[in-house]
N, C-alpha and C positions, 0 to 999 in steps of 0.2 A: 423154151420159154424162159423167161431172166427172173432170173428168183434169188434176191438176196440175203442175206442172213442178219440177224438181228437180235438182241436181247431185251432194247426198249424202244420204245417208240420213236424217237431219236434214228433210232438204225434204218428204218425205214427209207424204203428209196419214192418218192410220191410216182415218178414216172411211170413204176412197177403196179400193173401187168402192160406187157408193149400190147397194142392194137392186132398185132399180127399172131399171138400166143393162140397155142387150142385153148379152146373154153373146155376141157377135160383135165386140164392144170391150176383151172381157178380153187382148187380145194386146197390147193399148198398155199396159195398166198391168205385164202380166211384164215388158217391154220397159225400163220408168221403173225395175223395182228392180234388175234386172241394170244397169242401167246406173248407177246410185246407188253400188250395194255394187262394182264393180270402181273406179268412181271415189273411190270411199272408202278403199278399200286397194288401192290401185293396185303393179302390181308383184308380184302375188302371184301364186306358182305349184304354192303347197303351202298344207296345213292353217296356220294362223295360230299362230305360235310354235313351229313345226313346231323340232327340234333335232337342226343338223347338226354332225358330227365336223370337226375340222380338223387334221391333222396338217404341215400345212406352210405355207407363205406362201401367201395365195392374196387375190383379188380380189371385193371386196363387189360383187355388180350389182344392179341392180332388183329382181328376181327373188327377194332375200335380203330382203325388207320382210318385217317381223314374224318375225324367224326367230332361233331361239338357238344361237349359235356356238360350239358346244363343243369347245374350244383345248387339246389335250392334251401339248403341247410348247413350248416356245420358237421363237415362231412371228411373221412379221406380217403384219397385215389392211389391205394395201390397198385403199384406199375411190374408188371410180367418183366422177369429177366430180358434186359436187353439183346439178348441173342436172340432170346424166342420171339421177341416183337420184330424183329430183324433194322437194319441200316434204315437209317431215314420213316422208319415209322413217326406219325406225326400227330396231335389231336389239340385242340382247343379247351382249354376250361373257362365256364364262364362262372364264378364266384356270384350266384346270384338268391341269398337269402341269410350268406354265412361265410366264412371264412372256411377254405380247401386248403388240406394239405394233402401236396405230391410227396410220396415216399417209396421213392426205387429200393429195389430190389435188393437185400443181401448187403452187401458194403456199395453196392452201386449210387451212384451221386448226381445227383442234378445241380446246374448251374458250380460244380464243388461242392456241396454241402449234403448231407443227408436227409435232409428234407426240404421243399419251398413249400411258405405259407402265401396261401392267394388270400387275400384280404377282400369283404365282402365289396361286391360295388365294381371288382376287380377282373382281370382275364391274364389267363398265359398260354401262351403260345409254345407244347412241349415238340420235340423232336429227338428221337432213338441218333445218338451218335456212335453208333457200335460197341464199344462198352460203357457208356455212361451217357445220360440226358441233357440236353442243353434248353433254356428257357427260357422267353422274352415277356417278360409280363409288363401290362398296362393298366393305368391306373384308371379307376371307373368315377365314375358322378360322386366322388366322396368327400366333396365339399356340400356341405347343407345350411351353413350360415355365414354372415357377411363377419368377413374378418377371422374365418378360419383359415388354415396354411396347412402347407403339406410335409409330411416330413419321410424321412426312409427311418421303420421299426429295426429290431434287434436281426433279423433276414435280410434287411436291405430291401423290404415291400415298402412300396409308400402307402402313406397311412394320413388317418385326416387327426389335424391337432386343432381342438376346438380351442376358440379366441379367449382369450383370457379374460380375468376381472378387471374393473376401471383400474389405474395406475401399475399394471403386471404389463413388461416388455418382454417381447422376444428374445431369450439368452441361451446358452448353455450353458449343461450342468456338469459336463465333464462328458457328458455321456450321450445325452438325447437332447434335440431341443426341446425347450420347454420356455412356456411364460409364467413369472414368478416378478415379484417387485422387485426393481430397479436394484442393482448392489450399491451403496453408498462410495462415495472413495473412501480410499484410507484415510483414516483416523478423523473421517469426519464426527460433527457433533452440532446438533441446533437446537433449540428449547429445552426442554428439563431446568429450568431456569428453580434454584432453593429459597427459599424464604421461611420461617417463625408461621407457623400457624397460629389457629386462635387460641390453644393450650399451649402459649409460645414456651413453657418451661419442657417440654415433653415432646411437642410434633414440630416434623418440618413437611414442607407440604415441596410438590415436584410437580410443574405443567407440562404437560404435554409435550413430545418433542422426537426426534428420530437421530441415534446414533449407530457408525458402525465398531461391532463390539472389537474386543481390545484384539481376537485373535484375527482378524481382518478377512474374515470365512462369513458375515453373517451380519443384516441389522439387526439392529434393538429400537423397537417405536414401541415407545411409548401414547397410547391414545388418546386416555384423558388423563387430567389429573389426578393425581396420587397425596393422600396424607398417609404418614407414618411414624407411630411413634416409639423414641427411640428406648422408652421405661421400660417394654412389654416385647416379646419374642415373637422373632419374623412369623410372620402370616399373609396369606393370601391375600390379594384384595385392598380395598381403599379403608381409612379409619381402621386401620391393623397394624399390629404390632410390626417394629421396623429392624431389632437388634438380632443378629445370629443370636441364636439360642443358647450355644455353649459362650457367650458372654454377659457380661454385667455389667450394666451400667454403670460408670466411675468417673470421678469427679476430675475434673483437669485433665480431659483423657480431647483424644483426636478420635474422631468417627469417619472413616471415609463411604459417602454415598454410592452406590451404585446402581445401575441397572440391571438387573438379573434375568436371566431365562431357566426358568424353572415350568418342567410340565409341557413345553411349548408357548407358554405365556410369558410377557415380559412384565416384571414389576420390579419392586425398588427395595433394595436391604441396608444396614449398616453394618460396617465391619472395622475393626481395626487393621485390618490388613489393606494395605492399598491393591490386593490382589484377588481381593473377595476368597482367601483361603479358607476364613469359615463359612459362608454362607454357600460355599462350593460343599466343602462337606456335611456342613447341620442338613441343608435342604436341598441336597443333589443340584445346586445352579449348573448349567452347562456351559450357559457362556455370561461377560462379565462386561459392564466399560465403568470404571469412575468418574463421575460428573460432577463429584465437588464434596467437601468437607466439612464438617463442621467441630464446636468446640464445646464439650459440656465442661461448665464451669462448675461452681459450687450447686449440685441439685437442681441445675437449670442449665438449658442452653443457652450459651449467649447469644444474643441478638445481634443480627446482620441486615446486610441487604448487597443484593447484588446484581451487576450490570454488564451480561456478557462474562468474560475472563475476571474480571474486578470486583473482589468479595471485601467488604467495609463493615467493620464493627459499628454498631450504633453510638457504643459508649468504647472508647480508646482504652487499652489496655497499659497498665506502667510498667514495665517491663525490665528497665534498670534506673539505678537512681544510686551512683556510687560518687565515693571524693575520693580526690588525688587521684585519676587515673592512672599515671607513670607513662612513661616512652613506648613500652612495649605491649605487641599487641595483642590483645585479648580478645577471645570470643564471649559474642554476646549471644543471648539463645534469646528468641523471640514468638510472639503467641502468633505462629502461621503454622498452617499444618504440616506435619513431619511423613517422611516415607516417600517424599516424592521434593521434587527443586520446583520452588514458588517464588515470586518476585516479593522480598516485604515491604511493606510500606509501614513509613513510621514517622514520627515525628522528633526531633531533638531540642534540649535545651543545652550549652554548655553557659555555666554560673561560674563568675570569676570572684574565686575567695578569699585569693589574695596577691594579686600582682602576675604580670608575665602573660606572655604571649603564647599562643598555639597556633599550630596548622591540626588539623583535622581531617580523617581519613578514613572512611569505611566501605566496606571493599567484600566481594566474596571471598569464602575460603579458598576454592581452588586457585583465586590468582595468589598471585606472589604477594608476600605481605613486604609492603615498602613502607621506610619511615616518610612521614607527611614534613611537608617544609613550607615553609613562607617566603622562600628566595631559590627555588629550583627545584623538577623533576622529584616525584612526582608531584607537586604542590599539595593540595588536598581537597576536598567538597565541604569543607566546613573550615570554620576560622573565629578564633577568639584574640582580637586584636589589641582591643581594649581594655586597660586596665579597671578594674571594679562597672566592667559591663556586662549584659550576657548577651548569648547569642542564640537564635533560634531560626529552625531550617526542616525541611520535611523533602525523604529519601524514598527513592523504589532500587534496592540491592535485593541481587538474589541471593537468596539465603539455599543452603546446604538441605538436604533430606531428613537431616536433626534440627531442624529451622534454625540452623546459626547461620551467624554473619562476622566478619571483622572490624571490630576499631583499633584506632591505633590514632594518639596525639604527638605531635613531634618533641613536649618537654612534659607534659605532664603539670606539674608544679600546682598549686592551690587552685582547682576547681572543682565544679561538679558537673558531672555527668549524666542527662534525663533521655532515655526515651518510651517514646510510647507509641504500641503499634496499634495502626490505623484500622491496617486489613493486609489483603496481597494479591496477587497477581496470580491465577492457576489457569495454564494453558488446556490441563486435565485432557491429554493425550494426546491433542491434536499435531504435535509434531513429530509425533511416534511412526 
């Protein structure tokens, strides 16, 4: 009789038993396929993908080969040493009320890691690879609204990331995706436009507007408008005091505005520091952008107005008013704010007092200071030509971080010297 040998069902020869065999030898070959099919699915104690309920933590054994584990709770499936479950043991989990976690045996590892989390909605498909578990998981119905996305959690399970609020895009954060409001570019800035409130000696008022702050990690929106005043120490909120606390108010002083992030709210302080150094330390700000200046004069601020980058005094400030300049060139310091380089604007008068010619010259510090001429290089931006005439002429030079600027006459000789500034020109970080 042909009787072959075999360990799985595979070995099997189908030809086998021949036609001609005693029927007195058919007990060998029952023998050969029970013995094939249990060593084939070894472990088995139920119908094949037979599906049990699990409501609690419980322990995979042998016995669970080929089986669907249906997980109705937040639950975990400790897994028998992969010896004892033996090669190719296999079982389904269906995540179906809670999120499973698989956690093999001892230092043993599934997919690499010490534990997989099956995420509700979810299924994974384990298998015994001799000393460690292998696992394909699928991801379930875990979208439930229009405009949800899917993402892979800190496991590498996909996961469902519900859609964000109106104006929140799709980005990351370094880490996860996440929706979160648009990051501005660098050194943008749009509204927060300053003006004189109605107690114009005291408040400046601040509209509405969205900038990104100075360290370029983070906006600053501003959502409505803001008054602040600058007599009374920083506070919370609209109609609240506007100065760092550890300052005082002081007469012919520069104030620079900013945006604050204090608390996770954004609102508005004054500071002398173009850095917000005090309002960093009086009231824990964490992040910062300056969006403009202002000037308290004698007990009052002075009045402005402004348009975009171009801040304009109401009332023109006199600023020099000297005779006989001489050749050489002097700095002149001007009512535009200091700590940062602003374009000033000004205006001039040169009054001839007593005879003679000039060329005229003003110019930044940083460039090179050149005598001014009327017959060659570099000529100059102003001119007193005429004897017992004057001259008058209106400049935008950048002025220095000390709000200086340079003049320089090519003779000097009997004049006077006027000017008065307008306002200035403050880019207020955008080319940072």
């Amino acid at each position: 009789m042909a009787l072959e040998t075999g360990s799985f069902i595979d070995d099997l020869v189908v030809t086998n038993p021949l036609g001609a065999d005693a029927k007195n030898k058919g007990d060998d070959h029952l023998q050969l396929v029970k013995k094939v099919v249990k060593a084939t699915f070894p472990g088995m104690v139920g119908a094949a993908w037979r599906v049990q309920a699990k409501t609690g933590t419980y322990t995979v054994v042998a016995g669970d080969n080929m089986s669907v584990l249906n997980c109705t709770t937040d639950l975990t499936l400790n897994l028998t040493a992969a010896a004892t479950l033996g090669n190719q043991h296999m079982f389904l989990v269906i995540a179906n009320g809670g999120a499973v976690t698989i956690d093999p045996d001892a230092a043993e590892t599934v997919n690499g890691a010490a534990t997989l989390v099956v995420a509700d909605g979810s299924s994974a498909f384990v298998i015994c690879a001799g000393a460690l578990f292998l696992a394909t998981v699928a991801t379930g119905a875990v979208i439930t609204t229009r405009g949800d996305v899917l993402r892979g959690d800190s496991t590498g399970v996909v996961e469902r990331l519900a859609l964000g609020a109106a104006d929140e895009v799709l980005q990351s954060d370094g880490t996860d995706l996440v929706f979160d409001v648009a990051p501005l570019p660098r050194s943008y800035g749009a509204g927060c436009a300053l003006s004189n409130d109605t107690d114009a000696t005291n408040d400046i008022n601040v509209t509405a507007g969205a900038w990104r702050n100075a360290d370029d990690d983070g906006n600053l929106v501003l959502s409505s408008e803001q008054t602040k005043q600058i007599d009374a120490s920083w506070a919370t909120g609209d109609d609240a005091g506007g100065l760092s606390s550890s300052l005082t108010v002081t007469n012919d002083t520069w104030y620079h505005v900013h945006l604050i992030l204090v608390s996770s709210v954004v609102e508005v302080g004054f500071d002398t520091s173009v850095v917000a150094a005090n309002l960093i330390a009086d009231h824990s700000a964490t992040k910062f952008r300056r969006i403009g200046s202002v000037r308290r004069g004698t007990a009052t601020n002075l009045a402005f107005v402004q348009a975009g980058d171009h801040f304009e005094f109401k009332t023109m400030v006199s600023d020099v008013n000297v005779t006989n300049p001489g050749s050489s060139a002097v700095t002149r310091t001007l009512t535009v704010p200091g700590g940062v380089s602003v374009e000033a604007l000004f205006n001039v008068q040169v009054e001839d007092t007593g005879g003679g010619t000039n060329a005229i010259l003003f110019s930044a510090l940083d460039t090179t200071d050149e005598l001014p001429s009327l017959s060659a290089a570099p000529s100059g931006n102003a001119g007193q030509v005429l004897t017992g005439e004057d001259w008058f002429g209106d400049f935008r030079i950048r002025a220095n971080d000390n709000s200086r600027i340079r003049s320089r006459f090519s003779s000097g000789g009997a004049a006077k010297l006027r000017i008065s500034t307008r306002g200035w020109i403050d880019r207020r970080g955008r080319d940072d």
